[in-house]
Residue, then its C-alpha position, 0 to 999 in steps of 0.5 A: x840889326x838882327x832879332x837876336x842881337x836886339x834883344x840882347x841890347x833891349x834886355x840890356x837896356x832893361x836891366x840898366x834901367x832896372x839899375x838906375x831904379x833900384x839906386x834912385x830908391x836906395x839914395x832916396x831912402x837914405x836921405x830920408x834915414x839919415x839922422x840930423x848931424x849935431x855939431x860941437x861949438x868950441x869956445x876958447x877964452x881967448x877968442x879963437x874959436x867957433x864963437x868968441x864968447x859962451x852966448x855966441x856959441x849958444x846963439x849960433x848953436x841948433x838943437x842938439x848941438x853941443x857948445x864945449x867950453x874950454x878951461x878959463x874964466x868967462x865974464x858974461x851971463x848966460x842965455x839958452x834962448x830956448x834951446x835943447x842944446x847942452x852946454x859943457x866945459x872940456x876939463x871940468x868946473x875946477x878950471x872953467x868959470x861963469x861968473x856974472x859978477x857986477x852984472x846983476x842978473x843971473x849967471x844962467x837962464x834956461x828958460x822955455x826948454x822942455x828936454x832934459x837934453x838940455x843941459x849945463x854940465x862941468x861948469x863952476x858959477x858964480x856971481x849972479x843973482x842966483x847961480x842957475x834960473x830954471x823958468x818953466x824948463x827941465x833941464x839936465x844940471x849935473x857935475x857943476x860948482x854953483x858958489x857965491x851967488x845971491x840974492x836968490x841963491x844957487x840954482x832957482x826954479x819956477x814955473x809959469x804955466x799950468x804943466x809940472x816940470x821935472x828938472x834933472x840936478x844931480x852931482x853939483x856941488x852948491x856952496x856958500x850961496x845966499x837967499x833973502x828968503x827962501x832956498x839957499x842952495x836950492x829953491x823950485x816952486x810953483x809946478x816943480x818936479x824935481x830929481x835932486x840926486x847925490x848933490x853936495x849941498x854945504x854952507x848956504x843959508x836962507x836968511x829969512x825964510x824956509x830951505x837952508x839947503x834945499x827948499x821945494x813947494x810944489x803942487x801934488x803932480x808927481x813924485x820929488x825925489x831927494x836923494x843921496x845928497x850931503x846937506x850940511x851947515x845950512x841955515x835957515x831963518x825960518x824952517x827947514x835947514x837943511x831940507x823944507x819941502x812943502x806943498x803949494x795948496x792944501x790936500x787931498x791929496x798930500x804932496x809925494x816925494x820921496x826923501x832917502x839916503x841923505x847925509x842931513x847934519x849940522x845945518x839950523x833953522x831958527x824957527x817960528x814961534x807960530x807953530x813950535x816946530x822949525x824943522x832944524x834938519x829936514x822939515x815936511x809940511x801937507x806931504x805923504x813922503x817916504x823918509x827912509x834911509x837918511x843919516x839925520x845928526x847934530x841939527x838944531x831946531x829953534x832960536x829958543x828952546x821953546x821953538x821944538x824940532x832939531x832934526x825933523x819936523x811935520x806939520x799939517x795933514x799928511x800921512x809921511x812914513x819915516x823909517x830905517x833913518x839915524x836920527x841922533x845928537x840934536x843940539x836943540x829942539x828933540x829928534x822929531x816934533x810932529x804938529x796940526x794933525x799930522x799922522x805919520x808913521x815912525x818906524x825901524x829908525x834908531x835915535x840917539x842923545x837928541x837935546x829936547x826928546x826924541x819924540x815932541x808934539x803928537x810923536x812924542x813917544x815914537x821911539x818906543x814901539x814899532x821896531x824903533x831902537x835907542x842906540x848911539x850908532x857908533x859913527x866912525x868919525x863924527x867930529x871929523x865928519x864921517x858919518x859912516x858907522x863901524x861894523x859892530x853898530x846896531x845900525x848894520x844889524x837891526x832887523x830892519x838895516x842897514x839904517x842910515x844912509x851908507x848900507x855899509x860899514x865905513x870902520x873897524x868894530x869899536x867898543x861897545x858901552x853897554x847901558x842898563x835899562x835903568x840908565x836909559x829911562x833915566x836919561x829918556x824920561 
C-alpha cells in the first residue's frame, strides 16, 4: 500500500468514526429529550375496550393517561387510587352516567392526588353517599352533572394533614343533592382552598346545618374564591342558603375569600335563634372577604321573623368589604344583618324592597351613606328567572357600575316609576 493511498483510507476511517460519534450523541440526547408518551384508555360500556369497566381502566392507567369513557351508564363507584391521571367521558354528562346507586359509598373518590391535572370532566354522577369525595387532594372538576347524591351531598372535600389544598371545581351543574348536615351541593372543610368557578348550583339542601348550596370552613391559608356561579333555591336548616363560608379557628387573621359576580336568589336558611342572624342568601363568619359584583335577590332569612338576614348576613370579627352587589326583594329577615362585633364596609351597592330592612344589627343604616342607592333595578324577567337589568337601570349607570353580577344590560329600557323622597322614607322608616 502507498503513503498516499493510506492516508486516504486513515483520514476515511477518522471521519466515519467522527460519524458514528456524532450519531451516538445525537440518539443519546434523544433518549434522554424525549418526553414520556401518555395513553388514552378507551371504555365502552358494553365491555369492548381497553378496560372492561371505568376502574380497570383507571387501575391500568399511569400517570398522565387518559381514561376516555364512551356514552352509557356505568354502575360502579369510582377510585383514582392516587393517580394524576384525567378521567372523561367522550360526548358529555347528558349521555354518560356513574351511578353508584345501592352501592352505599361514594361515586368517586380521589383521594391522595396533589395536581390539578388530576381531573373528572363531562361526566353525570349519581348515586353515592356524595357524588365527588375530595380527601387531601386538589383535583380539577369541571363540566360535570352531580345530582341525587346524599347523605353527604354533591361534591365533598376535606383534608387530613396539615398542608392547604387548592382544588379546582369549575362549570359543573350540582342539583337535587342532600346533606344531613352541612353543605348540600358543595361542602370543603379542614385545609380547603377552593376555585369555585361559573358552577349551576340549584335545589340542594343541608337539612340541619350551614351551606345549602355552598359551604366552606377553612383555615386562613389563602385565598377562596367563588365566583360567577348561579346559587339558587337552596335550603339550609341552619345558616347560609345559598353560600356560608366560615373560618375554622378564630382570628388573626380573618379568613380571605373573594365572593364576586354570583347570581345568589331564592335559596332559605332557617336560622338559629342563637345569634339572630341566618345568613338566607350568602352568610360569612370571622372572614375579611371581598363581596363585590353579586346579584343577591328573593332570599329569606329566618323560621321566624325574629331570626334576621334575608340576603346576607356577618358575624363575628372580620373586616369584609360588600360592594357594587344588587341586594334586593328579600322575603324575610332584611337586606343585610351584620352581628358580634363585626366591622365591614358596605359600599356602592343598591338595595331594594327587602321584608325586614335593608340594613339589621351594627348595619342597620348602611344604605344611607357611602355611595349606597335605593333603587328597584328594574330585572328583566324576575319571575321568569332573568336576572339581568334593562338598560335604563341604575345598576348600568351608578357611579360606581355596573352593579350586579351581569356588566351588561340583559333588555330593552323599560319604565321608570319615579318615587318622591317622602314616599321613600315612608316606606324605609
Amino acid at each position: 500500500m502507498s503513503l498516499w493511498f493510506g492516508t486516504i483510507v486513515a483520514g476515511e476511517m477518522e471521519l466515519r468514526m467522527s460519524a458514528f460519534r456524532v450519531a451516538v450523541i445525537v440518539a443519546a440526547g434523544l433518549i434522554v429529550s424525549s418526553p414520556t408518551f401518555s395513553r388514552t384508555w378507551h371504555v365502552l360500556n358494553d365491555g369492548s375496550g381497553d378496560a372492561p369497566t371505568i376502574q380497570a381502566g383507571i387501575d391500568s392507567a399511569a400517570a398522565g393517561d387518559t381514561v376516555l369513557v364512551h356514552p352509557g351508564t356505568y354502575l360502579e363507584v369510582i377510585n383514582y387510587l392516587g393517580k394524576t391521571i384525567v378521567l372523561r367521558s367522550l360526548a358529555g354528562p347528558e349521555v354518560t352516567t356513574i351511578d353508584a346507586t345501592g352501592r352505599n359509598t361514594w361515586a368517586v373518590l380521589i383521594q391522595g392526588v396533589g395536581s390539578r391535572e388530576a381531573a373528572l370532566e363531562g361526566m353525570r354522577i349519581t348515586g353515592g353517599k356524595a357524588g365527588v369525595f375530595i380527601h387531601t387532594s386538589q383535583p380539577s372538576i369541571r363540566g360535570n352533572i352531580i345530582v341525587g347524591n346524599e347523605p353527604d351531598g354533591g361534591i365533598l372535600g376535606s383534608a387530613a394533614n396539615f398542608s392547604p389544598w387548592f382544588p379546582l371545581i369549575q362549570g359543573n351543574t350540582i342539583i337535587n343533592n342532600r346533606s344531613s348536615n352541612l353543605g348540600g351541593g358543595i361542602q370543603l372543610l379542614q385545609r380547603m382552598v377552593p376555585d369555585i368557578l361559573d358552577n349551576y348550583v340549584a335545589d340542594n339542601e343541608a337539612v340541619d346545618g350551614d351551606g345549602g348550596g355552598i359551604y366552606v370552613r377553612s383555615f386562613p391559608e389563602g385565598l377562596i374564591t367563588i365566583r360567577g356561579n348561579t346559587v339558587v333555591r337552596n335550603k339550609a336548616g341552619d345558616h347560609g342558603g345559598g353560600i356560608y363560608v366560615a373560618m375554622i379557628n378564630s382570628p388573626p387573621p380573618a379568613l380571605q375569600a373573594e365572593i364576586s359576580w354570583n347570581l345568589i336568589a331564592n335559596n332559605v336558611a332557617h336560622g338559629s335563634d342563637v345569634t339572630g342572624v341566618s345568613g338566607g342568601g350568602l352568610h360569612l363568619i370571622e372572614t375579611d372577604a371581598w363581596v363585590h359584583h353579586n346579584t343577591i335577590v328573593g332570599n329569606e332569612g329566618g323560621a321566624t321573623p325574629g331570626t334576621l338576614g334575608g340576603d346576607i348576613g356577618v358575624e363575628r370579627i372580620g373586616s369584609p368589604i360588600i360592594e357594587k352587589n344588587i341586594i334586593a326583594f328579600t322575603t324575610q329577615g332584611g337586606g343585610v344583618n351584620c352581628v358580634g362585633g363585626t366591622t365591614p364596609t358596605v359600599r356602592d351597592n343598591l338595595a331594594w324592597e327587602n321584608a325586614g330592612g335593608h340594613g339589621v344589627g351594627q348595619c342597620s343604616g348602611w344604605w344611607q351613606s357611602n355611595g349606597n342607592v335605593i333603587d328597584n333595578p328594574y330585572f328583566c324577567d324576575m319571575p321568569g328567572g332573568d336576572y339581568r337589568v334593562a338598560s335604563n337601570s341604575g345598576v348600568m349607570t351608578h357611579p360606581a357600575g355596573p352593579l350586579g353580577a351581569f356588566s351588561t344590560p340583559g333588555c330593552g329600557p323599560v319604565a321608570v316609576q319615579l318615587s318622591t323622597w317622602g314616599s321613600l322614607k315612608a316606606r324605609y322608616h
